[in-house]
N, CA and C atoms as an extended XYZ file, in Angstrom:
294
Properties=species:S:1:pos:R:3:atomname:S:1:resname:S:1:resid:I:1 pbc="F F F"
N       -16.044       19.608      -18.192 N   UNK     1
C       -15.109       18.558      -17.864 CA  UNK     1
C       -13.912       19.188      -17.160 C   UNK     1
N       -13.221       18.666      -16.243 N   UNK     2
C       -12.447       18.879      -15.359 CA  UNK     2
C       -10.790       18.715      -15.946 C   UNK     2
N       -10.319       19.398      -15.722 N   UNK     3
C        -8.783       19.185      -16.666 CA  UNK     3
C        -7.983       18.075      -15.220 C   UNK     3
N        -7.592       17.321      -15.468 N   UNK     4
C        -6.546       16.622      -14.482 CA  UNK     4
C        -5.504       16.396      -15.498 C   UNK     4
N        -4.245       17.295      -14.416 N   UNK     5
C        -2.903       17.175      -14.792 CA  UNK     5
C        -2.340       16.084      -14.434 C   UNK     5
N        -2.057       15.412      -16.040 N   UNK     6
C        -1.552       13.738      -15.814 CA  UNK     6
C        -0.076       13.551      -14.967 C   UNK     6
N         0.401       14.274      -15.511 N   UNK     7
C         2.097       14.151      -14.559 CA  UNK     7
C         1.899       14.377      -13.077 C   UNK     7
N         1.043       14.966      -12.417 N   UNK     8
C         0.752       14.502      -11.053 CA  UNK     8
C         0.086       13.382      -10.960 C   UNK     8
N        -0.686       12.798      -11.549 N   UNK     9
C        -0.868       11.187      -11.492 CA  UNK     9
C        -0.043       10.288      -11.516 C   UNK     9
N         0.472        9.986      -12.520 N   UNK    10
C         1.423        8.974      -13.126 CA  UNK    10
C         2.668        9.790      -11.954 C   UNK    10
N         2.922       10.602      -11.549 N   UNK    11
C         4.109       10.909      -10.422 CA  UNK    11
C         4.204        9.790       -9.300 C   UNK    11
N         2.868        9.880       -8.836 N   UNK    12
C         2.425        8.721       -7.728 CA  UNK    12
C         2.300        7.274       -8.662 C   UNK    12
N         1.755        7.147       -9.384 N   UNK    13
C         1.200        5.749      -10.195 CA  UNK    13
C         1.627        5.834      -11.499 C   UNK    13
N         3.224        5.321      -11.907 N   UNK    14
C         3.582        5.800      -13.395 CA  UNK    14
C         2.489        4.592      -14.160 C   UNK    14
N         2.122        3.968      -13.745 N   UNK    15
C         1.216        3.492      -14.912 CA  UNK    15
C        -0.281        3.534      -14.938 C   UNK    15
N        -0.390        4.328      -16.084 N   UNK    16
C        -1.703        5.583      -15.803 CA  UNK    16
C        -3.172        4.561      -15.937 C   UNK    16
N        -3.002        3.390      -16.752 N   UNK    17
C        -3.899        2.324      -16.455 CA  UNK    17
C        -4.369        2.326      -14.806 C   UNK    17
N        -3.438        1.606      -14.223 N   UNK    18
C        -3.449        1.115      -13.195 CA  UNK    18
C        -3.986        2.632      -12.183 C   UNK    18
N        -3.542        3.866      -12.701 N   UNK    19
C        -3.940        5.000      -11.690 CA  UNK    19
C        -5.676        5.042      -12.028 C   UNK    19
N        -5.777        4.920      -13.153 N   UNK    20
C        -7.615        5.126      -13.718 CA  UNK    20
C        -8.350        4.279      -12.921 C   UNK    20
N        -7.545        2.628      -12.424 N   UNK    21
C        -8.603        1.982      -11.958 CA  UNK    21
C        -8.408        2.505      -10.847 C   UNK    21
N        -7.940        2.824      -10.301 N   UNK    22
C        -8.021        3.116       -8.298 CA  UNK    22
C        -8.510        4.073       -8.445 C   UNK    22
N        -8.317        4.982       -9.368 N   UNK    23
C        -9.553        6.265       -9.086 CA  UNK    23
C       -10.580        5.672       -9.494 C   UNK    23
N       -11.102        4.705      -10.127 N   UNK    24
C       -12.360        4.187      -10.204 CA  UNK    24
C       -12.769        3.762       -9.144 C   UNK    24
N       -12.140        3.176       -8.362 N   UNK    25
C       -12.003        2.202       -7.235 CA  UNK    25
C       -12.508        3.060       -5.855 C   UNK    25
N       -11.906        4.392       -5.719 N   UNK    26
C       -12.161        5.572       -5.116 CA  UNK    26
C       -13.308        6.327       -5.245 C   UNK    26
N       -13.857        6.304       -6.819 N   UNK    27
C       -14.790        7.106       -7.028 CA  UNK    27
C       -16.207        5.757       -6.719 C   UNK    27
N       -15.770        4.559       -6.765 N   UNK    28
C       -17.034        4.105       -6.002 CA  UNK    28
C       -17.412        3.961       -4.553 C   UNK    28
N       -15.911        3.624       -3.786 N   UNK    29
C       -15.923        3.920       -2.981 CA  UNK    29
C       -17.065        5.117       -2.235 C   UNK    29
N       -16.302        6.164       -2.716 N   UNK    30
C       -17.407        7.167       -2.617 CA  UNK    30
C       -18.459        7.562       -2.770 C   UNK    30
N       -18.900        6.753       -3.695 N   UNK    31
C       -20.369        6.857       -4.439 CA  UNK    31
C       -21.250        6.138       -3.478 C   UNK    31
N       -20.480        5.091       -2.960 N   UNK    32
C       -21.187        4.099       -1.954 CA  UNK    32
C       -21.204        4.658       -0.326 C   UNK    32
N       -20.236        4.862       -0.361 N   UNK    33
C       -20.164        6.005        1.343 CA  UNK    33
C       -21.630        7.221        0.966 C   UNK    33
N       -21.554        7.790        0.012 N   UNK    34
C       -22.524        8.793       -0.110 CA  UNK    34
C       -24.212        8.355        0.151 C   UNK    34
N       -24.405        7.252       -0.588 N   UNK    35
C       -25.588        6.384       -0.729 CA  UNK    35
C       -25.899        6.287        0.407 C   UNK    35
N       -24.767        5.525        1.048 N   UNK    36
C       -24.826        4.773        2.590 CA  UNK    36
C       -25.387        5.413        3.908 C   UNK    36
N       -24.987        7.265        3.711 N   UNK    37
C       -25.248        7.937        4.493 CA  UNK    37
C       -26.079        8.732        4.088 C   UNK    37
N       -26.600        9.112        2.793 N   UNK    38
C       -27.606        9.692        1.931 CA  UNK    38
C       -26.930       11.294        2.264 C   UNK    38
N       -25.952       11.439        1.371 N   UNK    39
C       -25.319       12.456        1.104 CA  UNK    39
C       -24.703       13.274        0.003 C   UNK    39
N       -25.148       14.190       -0.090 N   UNK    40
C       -24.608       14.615       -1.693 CA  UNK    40
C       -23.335       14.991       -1.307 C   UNK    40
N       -22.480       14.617       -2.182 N   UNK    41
C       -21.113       14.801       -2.324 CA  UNK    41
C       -21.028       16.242       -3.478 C   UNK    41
N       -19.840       17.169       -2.725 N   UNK    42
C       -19.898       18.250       -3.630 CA  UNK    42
C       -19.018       17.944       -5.051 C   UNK    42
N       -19.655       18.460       -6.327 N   UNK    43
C       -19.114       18.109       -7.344 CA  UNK    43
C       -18.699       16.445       -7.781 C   UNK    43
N       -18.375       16.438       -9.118 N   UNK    44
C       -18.054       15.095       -9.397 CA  UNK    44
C       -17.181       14.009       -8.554 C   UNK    44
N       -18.032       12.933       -8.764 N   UNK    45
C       -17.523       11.569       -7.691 CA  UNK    45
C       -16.117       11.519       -8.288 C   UNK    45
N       -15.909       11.427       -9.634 N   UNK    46
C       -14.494       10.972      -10.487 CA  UNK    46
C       -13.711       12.412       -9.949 C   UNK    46
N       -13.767       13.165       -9.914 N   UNK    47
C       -12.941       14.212       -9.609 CA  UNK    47
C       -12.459       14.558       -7.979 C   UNK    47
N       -13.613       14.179       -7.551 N   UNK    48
C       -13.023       14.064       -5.912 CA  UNK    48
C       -12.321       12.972       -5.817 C   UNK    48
N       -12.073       11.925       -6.600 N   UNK    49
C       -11.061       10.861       -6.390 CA  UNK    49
C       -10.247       11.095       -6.768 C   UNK    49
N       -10.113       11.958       -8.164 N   UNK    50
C        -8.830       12.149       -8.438 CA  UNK    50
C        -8.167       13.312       -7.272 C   UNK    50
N        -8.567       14.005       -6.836 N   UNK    51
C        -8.209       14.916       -5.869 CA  UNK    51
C        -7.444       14.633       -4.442 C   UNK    51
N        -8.227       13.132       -4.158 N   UNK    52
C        -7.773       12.167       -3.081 CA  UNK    52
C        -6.792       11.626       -3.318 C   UNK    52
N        -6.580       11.358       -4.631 N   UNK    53
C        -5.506       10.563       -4.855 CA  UNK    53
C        -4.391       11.250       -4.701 C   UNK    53
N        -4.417       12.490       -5.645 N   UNK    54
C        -3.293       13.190       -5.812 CA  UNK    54
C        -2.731       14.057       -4.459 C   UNK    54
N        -4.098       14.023       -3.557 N   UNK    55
C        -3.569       14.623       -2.243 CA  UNK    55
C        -2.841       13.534       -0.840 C   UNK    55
N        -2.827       12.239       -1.624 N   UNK    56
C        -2.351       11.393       -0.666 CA  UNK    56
C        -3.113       10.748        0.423 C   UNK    56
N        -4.499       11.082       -0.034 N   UNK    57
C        -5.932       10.700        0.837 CA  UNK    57
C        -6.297        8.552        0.730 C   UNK    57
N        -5.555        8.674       -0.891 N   UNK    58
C        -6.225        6.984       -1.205 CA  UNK    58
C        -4.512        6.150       -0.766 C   UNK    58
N        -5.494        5.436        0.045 N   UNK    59
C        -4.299        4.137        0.344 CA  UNK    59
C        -3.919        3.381       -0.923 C   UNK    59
N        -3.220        3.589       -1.308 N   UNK    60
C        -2.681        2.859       -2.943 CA  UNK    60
C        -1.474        2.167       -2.378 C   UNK    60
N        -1.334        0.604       -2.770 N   UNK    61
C        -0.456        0.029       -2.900 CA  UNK    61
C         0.048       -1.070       -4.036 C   UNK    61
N         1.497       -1.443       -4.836 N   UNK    62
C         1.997       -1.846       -5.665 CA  UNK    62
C         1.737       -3.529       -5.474 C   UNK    62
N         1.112       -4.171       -5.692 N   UNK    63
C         0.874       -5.529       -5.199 CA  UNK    63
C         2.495       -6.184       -5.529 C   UNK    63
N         3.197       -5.973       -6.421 N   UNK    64
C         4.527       -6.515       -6.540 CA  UNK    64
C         5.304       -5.824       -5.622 C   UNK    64
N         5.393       -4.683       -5.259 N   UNK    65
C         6.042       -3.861       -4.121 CA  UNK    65
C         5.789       -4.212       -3.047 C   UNK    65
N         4.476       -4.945       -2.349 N   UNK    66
C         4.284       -5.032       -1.241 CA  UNK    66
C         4.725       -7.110       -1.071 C   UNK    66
N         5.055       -7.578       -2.230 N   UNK    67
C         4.993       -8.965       -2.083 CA  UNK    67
C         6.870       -8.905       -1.942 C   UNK    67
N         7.487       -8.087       -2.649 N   UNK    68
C         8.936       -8.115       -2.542 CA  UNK    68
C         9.025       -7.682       -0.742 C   UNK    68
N         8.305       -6.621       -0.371 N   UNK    69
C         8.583       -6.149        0.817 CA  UNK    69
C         8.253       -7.240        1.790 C   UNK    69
N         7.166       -8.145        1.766 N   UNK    70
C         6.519       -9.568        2.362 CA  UNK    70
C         7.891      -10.506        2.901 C   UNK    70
N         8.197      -10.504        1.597 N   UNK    71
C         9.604      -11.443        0.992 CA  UNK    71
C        10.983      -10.948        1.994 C   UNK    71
N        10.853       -9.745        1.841 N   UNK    72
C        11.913       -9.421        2.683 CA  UNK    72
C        12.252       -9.348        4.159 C   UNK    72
N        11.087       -9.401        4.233 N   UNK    73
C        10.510       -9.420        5.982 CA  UNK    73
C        10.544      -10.659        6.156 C   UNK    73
N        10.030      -11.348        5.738 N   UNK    74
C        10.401      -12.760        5.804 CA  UNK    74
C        11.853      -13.477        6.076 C   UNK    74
N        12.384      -12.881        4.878 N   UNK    75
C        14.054      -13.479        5.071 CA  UNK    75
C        14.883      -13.141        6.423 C   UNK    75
N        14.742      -11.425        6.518 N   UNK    76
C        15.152      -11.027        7.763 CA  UNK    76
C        14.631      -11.650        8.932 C   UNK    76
N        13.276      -12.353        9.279 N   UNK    77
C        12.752      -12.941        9.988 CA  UNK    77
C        13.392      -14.744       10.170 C   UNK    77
N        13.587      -15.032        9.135 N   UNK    78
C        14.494      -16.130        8.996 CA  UNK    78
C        16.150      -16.313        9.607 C   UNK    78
N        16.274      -14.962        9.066 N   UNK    79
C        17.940      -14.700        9.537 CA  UNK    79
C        18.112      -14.587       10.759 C   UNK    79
N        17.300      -13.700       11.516 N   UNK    80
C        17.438      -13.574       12.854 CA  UNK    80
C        16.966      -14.653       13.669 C   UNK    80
N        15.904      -15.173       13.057 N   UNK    81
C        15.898      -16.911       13.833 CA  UNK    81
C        17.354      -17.782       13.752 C   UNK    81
N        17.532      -18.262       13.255 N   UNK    82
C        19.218      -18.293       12.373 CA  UNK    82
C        19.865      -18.586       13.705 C   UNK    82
N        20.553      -16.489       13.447 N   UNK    83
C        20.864      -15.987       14.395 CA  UNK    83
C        20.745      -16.881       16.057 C   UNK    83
N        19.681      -16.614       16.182 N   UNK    84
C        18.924      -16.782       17.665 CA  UNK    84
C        19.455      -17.827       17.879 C   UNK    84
N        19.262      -19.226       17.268 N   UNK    85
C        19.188      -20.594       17.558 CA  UNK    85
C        21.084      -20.717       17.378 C   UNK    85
N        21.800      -20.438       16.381 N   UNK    86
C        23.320      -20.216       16.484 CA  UNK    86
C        23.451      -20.141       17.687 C   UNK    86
N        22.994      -19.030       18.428 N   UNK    87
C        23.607      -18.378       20.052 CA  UNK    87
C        23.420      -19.138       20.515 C   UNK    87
N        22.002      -19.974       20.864 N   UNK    88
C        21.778      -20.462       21.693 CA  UNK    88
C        22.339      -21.947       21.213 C   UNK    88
N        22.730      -22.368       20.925 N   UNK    89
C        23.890      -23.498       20.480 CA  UNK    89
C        24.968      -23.101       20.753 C   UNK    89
N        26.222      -22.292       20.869 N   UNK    90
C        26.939      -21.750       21.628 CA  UNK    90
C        26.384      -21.952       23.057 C   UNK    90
N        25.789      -21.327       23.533 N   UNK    91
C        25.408      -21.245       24.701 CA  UNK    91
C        25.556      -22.558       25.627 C   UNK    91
N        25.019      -23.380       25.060 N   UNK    92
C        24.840      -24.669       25.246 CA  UNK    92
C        26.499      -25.852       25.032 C   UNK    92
N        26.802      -24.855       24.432 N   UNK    93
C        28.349      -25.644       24.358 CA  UNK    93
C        29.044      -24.670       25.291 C   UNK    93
N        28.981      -23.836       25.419 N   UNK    94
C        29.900      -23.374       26.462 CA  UNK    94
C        29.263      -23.829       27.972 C   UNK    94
N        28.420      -24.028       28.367 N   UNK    95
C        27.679      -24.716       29.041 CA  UNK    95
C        28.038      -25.959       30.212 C   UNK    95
N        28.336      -27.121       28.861 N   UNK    96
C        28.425      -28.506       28.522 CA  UNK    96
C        29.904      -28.400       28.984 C   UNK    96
N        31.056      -27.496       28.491 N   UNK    97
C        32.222      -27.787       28.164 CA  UNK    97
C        32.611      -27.545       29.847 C   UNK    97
N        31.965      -27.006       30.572 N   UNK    98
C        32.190      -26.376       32.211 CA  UNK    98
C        32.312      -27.431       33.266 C   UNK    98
């Protein structure tokens, strides 16, 4: 059995639940890429995921992190419409007033 040092896990993914499933998630990944191309993968599927992970190989993202970030893009997208339509109302009064 393979020792994986948890504090480099949970560094990237403090909640070590949530890190087990994406390395699950990874290690099928892989299992299925291997199949797909009929390839032996060197050493354990679970361990080359954890390896990916910890090397910054697996796209991991916070589904609440990426919905606040959604959110925020949004607003700023709002604001600068805002923005836009303000000016161009000015615009239009300075315009008018000529």
């Amino acid at each position: 059995m393979t020792y994986i040092p948890r504090h480099l896990v949970t560094k990237l993914i403090p909640n070590k639940f949530k890190a087990i499933k994406i390395v699950a998630l990874e290690a099928r990944r892989l299992n299925d890429r291997a199949r797909t191309y009929n390839v032996s993968l060197p050493g354990k599927i679970t361990t080359l995921a954890v390896d990916r992970l910890i090397d910054g190989k697996v796209d991991y993202y916070d589904t609440k992190e990426r919905a606040r970030q959604a959110r925020l893009e949004m607003e700023q997208a709002q604001e600068e419409a805002q923005a836009q339509e303000q000016a161009q109302a000015k615009e239009q009064e300075q315009e008018g007033g000529k």
